[in-house]
N, C-alpha and C positions, 0 to 999 in steps of 0.2 A: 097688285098688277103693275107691270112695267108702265113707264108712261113719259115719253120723249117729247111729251108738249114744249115747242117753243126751238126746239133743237135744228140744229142748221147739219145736214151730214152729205159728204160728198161720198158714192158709190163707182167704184173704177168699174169697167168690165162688165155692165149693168145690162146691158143690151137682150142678151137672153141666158136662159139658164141660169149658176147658181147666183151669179152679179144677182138677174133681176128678180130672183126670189130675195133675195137682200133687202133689194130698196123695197120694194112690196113691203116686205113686215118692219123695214122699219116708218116707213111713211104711212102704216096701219097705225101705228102706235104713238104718232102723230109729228113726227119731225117731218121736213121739209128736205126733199130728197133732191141731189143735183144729182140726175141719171150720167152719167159718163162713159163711153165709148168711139170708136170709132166707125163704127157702126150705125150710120144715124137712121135708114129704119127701126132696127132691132132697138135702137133708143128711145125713137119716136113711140113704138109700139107698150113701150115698158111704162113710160108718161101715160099714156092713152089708158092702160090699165088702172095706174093708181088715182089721174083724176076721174075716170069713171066709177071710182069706190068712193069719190069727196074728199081724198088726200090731195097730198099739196108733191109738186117735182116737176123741175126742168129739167131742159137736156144742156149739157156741156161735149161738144164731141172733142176728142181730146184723144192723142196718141201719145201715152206715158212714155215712152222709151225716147221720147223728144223732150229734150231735159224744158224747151222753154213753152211749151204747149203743156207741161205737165205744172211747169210753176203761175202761168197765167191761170189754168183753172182753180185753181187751190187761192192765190192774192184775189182774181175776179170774183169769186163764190165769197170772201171774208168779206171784201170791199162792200157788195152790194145785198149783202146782209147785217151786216156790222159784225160778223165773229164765223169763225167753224168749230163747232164742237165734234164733228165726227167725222172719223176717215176710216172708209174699210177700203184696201187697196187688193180687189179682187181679180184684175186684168191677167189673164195667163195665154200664154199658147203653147204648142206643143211641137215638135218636130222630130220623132221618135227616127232613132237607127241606134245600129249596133255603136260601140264604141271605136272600132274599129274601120267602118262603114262612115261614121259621120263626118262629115265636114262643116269649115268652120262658117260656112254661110248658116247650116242647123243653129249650131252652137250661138253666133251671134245673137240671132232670133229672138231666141228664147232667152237668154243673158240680159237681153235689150228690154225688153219686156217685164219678163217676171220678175227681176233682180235690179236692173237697173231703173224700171220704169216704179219700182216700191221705193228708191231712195230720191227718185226725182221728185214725187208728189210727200215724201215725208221731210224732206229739207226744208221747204217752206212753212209746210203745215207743222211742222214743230217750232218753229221761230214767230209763229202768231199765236201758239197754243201756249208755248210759254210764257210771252207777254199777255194774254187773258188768265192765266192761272189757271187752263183746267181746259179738258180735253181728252178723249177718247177716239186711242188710233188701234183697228184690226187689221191684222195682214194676211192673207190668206196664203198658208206655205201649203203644205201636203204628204200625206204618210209616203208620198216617193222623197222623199226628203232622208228616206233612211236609205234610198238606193232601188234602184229597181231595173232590170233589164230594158236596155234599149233607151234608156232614159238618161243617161249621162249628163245632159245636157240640163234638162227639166229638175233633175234629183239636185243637179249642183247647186242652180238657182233659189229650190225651198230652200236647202240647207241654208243658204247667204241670208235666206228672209229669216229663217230663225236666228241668226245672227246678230241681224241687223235690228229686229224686233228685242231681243235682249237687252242690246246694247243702250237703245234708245227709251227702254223701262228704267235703265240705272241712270240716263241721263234727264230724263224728265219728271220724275218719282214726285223730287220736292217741288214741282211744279204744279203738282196736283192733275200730273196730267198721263194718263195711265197708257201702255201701251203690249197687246197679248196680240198671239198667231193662234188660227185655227186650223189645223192640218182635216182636212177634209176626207174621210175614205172614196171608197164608192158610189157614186150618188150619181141616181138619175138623171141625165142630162143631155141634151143635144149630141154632145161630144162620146160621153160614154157610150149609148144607143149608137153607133157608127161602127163597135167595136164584132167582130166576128162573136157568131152564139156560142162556141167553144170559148173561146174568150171569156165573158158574160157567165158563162157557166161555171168557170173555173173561181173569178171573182168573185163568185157568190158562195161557192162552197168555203172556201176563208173567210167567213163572217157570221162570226157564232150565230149571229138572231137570224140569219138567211135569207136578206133581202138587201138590196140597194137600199141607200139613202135617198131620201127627198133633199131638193132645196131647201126647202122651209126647215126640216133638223141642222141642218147649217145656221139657218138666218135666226132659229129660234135664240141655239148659243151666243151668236152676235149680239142680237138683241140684248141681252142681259149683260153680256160684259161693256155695251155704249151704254148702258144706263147705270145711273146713281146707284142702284142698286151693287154695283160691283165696283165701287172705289177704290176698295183696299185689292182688288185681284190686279196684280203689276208683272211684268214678265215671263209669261207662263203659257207653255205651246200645250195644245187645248186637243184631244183625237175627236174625232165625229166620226167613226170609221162604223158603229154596230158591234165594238170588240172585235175588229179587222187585227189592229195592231197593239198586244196585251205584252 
């Protein structure tokens, strides 16, 4: 059985959906979860959850795409724990137009966010992680990361986090400090459910087992690649799609 006793782990984007089915399993499993968003109900509510199960997690509200609000969280959380051993960098947003169509206040947005706001909170957390020897960082890119309509902007960003998650498995390896992407499919969630049922219907027929994903098929992966259990797994972009993307 997995078992994150003692683990200190920061959760970006925690607020609701797949963020907070994240810190949920892993603050079940018994690490100490700094919930983080901007969002401080949806934060508030996430906490409210996992101490009413007798897990442990504060809130940190925190807008990643602010290079110094994203490195205060990540120094504050090490400071007042003595270490971070876990960083899943879940925060995304979206702002879908044609390519054509888009302009670069979209583009910014989501640049800012999903791409910029993964290397704000991995800059620091890899220069504590590597002075502790050891640490386990997940970034959450997504199968739009091969491309997908309308997404220009969102596909560029994964791509950058698989990048940038490669890059930082070969620079932190002999650190002992391991770091993989989980490209997300389909999966149940606030955002998705917003999508027209033609829509929905279409995403579903693309996925051999023919259903959406849960949160929790997400958080379960995570789960296992922050723990001991998965030391030697370093660099390696991960599908949760249901055989979406074969």
């Amino acid at each position: 059985m997995i078992s994150l006793n003692g683990k200190v782990a920061v959760v970006t984007g925690a607020a609701r959906g797949l963020g907070q089915g994240i810190a949920i399993k892993l603050a079940s499993l018994g690490a100490h979860v700094v919930v983080s968003d901007m969002n401080q109900e949806g934060a508030e509510m996430t906490v409210s959850q996992i101490l009413e199960k007798g897990y442990s997690a504060e809130i940190k509200i925190c807008n990643v795409a602010d290079k110094d609000e994203a490195r205060l969280l990540i120094e504050d959380t090490a400071k007042k724990h003595g270490k971070l051993d876990i960083l899943v960098n879940n925060a995304g947003i979206n702002r879908d137009s044609l390519l054509h169509k888009m302009n670069h206040e979209q583009w910014d947005a989501v640049i800012g966010v999903n791409l910029t706001g993964v290397f704000n909170t991995m800059q620091p957390a890899s220069a504590i992680m590597r002075e502790q020897e050891n640490g386990r960082i997940v970034n959450i890119s997504s199968a739009s990361w091969l491309g997908n309509v309308g997404q220009a902007n969102y596909a560029a960003a994964k791509a950058g986090v698989v990048g940038i998650t490669k890059t930082a498995a070969r620079e932190l390896g002999r650190k002992n400090v391991t770091c993989n992407a989980i490209c997300p499919g389909f999966i149940d969630t606030d955002m998705t459910r917003g999508v027209p049922d033609k829509v929905w219907d279409l995403m579903i027929s693309k996925i051999p087992m023919g259903r959406a994903g849960k949160p929790e098929d997400v958080a379960n992966c995570i789960a296992f690649l922050v723990s001991d259990q998965a030391s030697y797994i370093n660099g390696e972009v991960i599908n949760v799609g249901g055989g979406m993307v074969l």
